[in-house]
N, C-alpha and C positions, 0 to 999 in steps of 0.2 A: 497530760500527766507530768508530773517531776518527780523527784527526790525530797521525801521530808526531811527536815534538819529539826532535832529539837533544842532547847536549850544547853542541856548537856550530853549529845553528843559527840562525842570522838569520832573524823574522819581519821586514817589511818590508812596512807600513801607506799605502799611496796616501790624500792626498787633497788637495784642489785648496788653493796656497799664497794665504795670508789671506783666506781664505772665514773667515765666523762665522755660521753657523747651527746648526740643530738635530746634521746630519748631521755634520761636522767634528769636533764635539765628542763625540760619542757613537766618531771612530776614534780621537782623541785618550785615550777614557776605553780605547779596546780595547788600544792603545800601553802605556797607563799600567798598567794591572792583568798585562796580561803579564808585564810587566818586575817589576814591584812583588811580584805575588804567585805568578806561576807563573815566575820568575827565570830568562823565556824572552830574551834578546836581541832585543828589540822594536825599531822603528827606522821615524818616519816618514819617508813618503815624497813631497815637495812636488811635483808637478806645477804647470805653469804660472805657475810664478814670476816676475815682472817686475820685472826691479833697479833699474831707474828709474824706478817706478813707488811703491814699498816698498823698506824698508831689510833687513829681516829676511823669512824667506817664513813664522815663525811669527807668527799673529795676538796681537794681547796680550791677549787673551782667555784665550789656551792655555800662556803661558808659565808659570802657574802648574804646568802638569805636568812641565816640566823633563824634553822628550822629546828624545833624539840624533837628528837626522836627516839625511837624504842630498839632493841632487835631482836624484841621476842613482844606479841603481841600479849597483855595480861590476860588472863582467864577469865576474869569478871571483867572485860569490856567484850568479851563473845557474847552479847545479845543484842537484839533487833533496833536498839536506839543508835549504835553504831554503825560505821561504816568501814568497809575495806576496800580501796580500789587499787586493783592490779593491772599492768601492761600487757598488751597482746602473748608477748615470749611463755613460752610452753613453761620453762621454769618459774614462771613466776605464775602461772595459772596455778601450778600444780598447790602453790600456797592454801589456795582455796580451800582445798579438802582438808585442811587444818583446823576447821572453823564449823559450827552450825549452826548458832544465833546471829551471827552477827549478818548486815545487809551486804552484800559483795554487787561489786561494780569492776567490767572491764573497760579499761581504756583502749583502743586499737591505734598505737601510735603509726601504723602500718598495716597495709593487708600483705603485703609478701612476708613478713616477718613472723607473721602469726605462722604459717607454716615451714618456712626455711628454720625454724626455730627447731622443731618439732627430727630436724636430722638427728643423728648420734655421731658422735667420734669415729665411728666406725664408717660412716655415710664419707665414701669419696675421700679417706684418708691419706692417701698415697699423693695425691693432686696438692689438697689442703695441705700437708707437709714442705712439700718441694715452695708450694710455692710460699710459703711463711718464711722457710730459709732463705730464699734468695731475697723477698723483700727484707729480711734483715739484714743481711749481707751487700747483696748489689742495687738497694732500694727499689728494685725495680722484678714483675713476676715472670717466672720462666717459662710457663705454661698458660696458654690463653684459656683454662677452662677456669671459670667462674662461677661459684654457687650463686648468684644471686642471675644466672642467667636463666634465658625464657624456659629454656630447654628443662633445666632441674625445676623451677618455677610448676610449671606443666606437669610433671610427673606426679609433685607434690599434690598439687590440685586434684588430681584425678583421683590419688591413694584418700587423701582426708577429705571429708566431706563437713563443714565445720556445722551443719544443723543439726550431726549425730553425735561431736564431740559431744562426750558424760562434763567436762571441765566447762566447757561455755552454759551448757543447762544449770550449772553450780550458780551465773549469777543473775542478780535480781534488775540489773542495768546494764546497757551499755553507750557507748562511749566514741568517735572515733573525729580523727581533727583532719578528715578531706572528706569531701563530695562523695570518690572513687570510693571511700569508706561506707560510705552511707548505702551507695548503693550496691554492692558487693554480700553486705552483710544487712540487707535487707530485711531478711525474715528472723532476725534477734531482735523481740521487743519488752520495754522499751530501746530503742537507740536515740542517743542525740549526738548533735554537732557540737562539738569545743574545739574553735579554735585554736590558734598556738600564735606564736610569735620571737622576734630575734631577740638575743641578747641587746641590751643596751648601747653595748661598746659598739654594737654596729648600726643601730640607728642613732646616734649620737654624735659617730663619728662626722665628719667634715672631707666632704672630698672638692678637690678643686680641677672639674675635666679636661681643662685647659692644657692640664699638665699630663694626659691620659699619653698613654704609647702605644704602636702594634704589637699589643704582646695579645695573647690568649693561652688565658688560664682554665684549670681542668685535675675533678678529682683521678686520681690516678686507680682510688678503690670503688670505683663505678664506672661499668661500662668500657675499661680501658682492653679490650682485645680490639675494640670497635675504634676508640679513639685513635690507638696509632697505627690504624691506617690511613688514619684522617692526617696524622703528624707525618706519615711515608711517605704520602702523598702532597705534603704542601712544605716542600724543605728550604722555601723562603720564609717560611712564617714562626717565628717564634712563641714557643709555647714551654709555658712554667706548670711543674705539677705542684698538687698541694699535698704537700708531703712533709712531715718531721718540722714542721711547723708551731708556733706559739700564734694564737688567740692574734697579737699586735699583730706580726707578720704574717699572718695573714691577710688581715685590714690594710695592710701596705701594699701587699702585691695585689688584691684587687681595686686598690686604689690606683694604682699605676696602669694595668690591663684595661683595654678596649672591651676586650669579647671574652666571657665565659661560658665552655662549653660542657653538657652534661649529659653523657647517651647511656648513663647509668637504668638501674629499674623502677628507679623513685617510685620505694616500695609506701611509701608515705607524702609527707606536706617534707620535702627534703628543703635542709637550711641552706646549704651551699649556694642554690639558686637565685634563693632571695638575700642571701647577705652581699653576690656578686650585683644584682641589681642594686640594692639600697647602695650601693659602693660606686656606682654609675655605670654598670656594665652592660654592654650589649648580651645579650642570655641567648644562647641555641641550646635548645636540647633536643631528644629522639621524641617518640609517641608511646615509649613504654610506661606502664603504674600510672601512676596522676599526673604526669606528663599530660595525657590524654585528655587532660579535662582539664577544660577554660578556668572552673570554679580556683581550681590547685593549683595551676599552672596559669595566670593570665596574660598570657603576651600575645602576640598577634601570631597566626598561623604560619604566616611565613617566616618563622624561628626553630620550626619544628620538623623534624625528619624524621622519615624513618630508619633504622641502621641497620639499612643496605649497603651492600657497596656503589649502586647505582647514584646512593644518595651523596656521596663522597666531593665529586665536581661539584654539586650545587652548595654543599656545603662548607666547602673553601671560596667558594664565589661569594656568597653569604658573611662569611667573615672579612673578604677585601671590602666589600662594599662596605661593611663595618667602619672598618679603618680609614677606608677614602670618605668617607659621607659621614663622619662621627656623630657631628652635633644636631647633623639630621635625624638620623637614627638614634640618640640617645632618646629622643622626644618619643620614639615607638614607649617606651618602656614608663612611660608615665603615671598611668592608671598601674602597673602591678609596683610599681613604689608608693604610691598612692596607699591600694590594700596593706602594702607591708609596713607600711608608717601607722594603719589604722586598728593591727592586728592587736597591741596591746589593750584600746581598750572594748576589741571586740571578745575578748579572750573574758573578760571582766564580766563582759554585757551576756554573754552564754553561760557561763557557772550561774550567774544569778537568776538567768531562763531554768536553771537544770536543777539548783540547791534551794529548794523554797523551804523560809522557819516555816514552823506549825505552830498554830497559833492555842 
């Protein structure tokens, strides 16, 4: 099965206006390649736009794709020759019930986020507060609880059962860019695989390993109650978070670091990983989300721990070998640079598995 496209068709891309993260960008590239190379009538779609708050609802981040978009979908494009595709997040599902002719498609940029979404303001307030202030304040959180841990993860799971959500029966496809995805959300059909891939700036870039250092790098908003034990424990090793950061500076500090480590929930195909790889970095991560699976995460096993504490000595052993053994160990990581240098045009090569014209 695929998705028909007719001649004039309108796809029509949801995603929240001047967000800049992983997500955004990856519907901005699905915009872009429709239009570009399957010469579909692609068309974002801003939700939550605030005019006095922003000038533009395109982030400038994204205006380098030079996408047409709407923020209100017309009336007379609600029928069955179009298209709507929406991201996993509960608020942008809820889009859906806006519509009844037209073909709706969800993308699953994530399977944690499909439900971590789905909290209210109310869910864990008190935690979420403290710890927002002191990341503004002393850049760093004051409370090791973490909504994206196994523990709230688990609850969530148990409460939603997503083969009864009414919002996912809403659409007519789905969508989702990991393995873990695929097989999670199994029994929603159709499903297909869409790839993703990095930003340009980072496969473009140039690194020269020669000049690498002992440093190891690490997002601070994943997995970090886990992380700085791993930092408490190894106070000879230096370690940069990636924080308050610009796009360059980023590219610079994983160009300099050895070893990137990530014991976050990689509730998705998480970018960090793969831009510290394509950057020439040694990659550890835990065995949580698509960590877990070769397809999403391809490195060798012995990169991967669990985040125990048990795991701790092996995993600062892991990183000295790193450092001492560099340009051995860089060669581990060959084949997942490999995929990551290949994702652009396999990203190409699945939309046109998944958008077939009608002839």
């Amino acid at each position: 099965m695929s998705v028909k496209v007719f001649a004039d068709t309108k796809i029509y891309i949801a995603c929240p206006a001047n967000s800049v993260t992983g997500g955004p960008e990856l519907l901005h590239q699905l915009a872009y390649h429709l239009r570009n190379d399957l010469q579909i009538h692609a068309f974002m779609y801003y939700y939550d736009f605030r005019p006095g708050k922003f000038e533009s609802p395109v982030h400038s981040e994204y205006r380098v794709y030079e996408l047409p978009y709407v923020l209100e979908i017309p009336k007379n494009d609600d029928n069955s020759k179009n298209i709507l595709i929406v991201p996993e997040i509960h608020k942008a599902l809820k889009l859906l019930l806006n519509f009844i002719n037209i073909r709706k498609g969800i993308w699953f940029l994530s399977v944690d986020n499909y439900y971590i979404s789905k909290l209210t303001k109310r869910n864990y307030f008190i935690q979420r507060a403290i710890n927002k202030i002191s990341e503004r304040i002393f850049k760093k959180r004051l409370l090791d609880f973490d909504i994206t841990s196994q523990e709230v993860l688990s609850k969530l799971i148990q409460k939603y059962d997503y083969r009864t959500d009414p919002l996912l029966k809403l659409a007519n496809f789905y969508m989702t860019n990991t393995y873990r995805g695929l097989r999670w959300f199994s029994e929603l059909k159709p499903l297909y695989y869409l790839s993703e891939y990095l930003n340009k700036s980072f496969l473009e870039a140039q690194t020269d390993i020669s000049k690498k250092e002992d440093i190891v790098v690490y997002n601070p908003k994943k997995g970090f109650s886990f992380t700085k034990k791993i930092i408490s424990s190894a106070k000879d090793i230096k370690f940069i978070p990636l924080i308050n950061m610009t796009r360059d500076e980023v590219i610079k500090t994983l160009q300099r670091a050895k070893v990137y480590i990530d014991f976050g929930n990689h509730p998705g195909k998480d970018r960090i990983p793969r831009e510290a790889a394509i950057l020439g970095c040694c990659v550890i991560t835990g065995k949580r989300g698509s960590a877990a699976f070769f397809e999403d995460v391809p490195i060798p096993d012995e990169y991967k721990f669990e985040d125990k504490e048990e795991s701790i000595p092996k995993i600062i052993e892991k990183i000295k070998d790193c450092f001492k053994n560099f340009e051995e160990r860089y060669k581990d990581f060959e084949y997942y640079r490999k995929v990551i240098r290949n994702e652009p045009q396999k990203f190409i090569e699945d939309l046109k598995r998944i958008f077939i014209k009608a002839e």
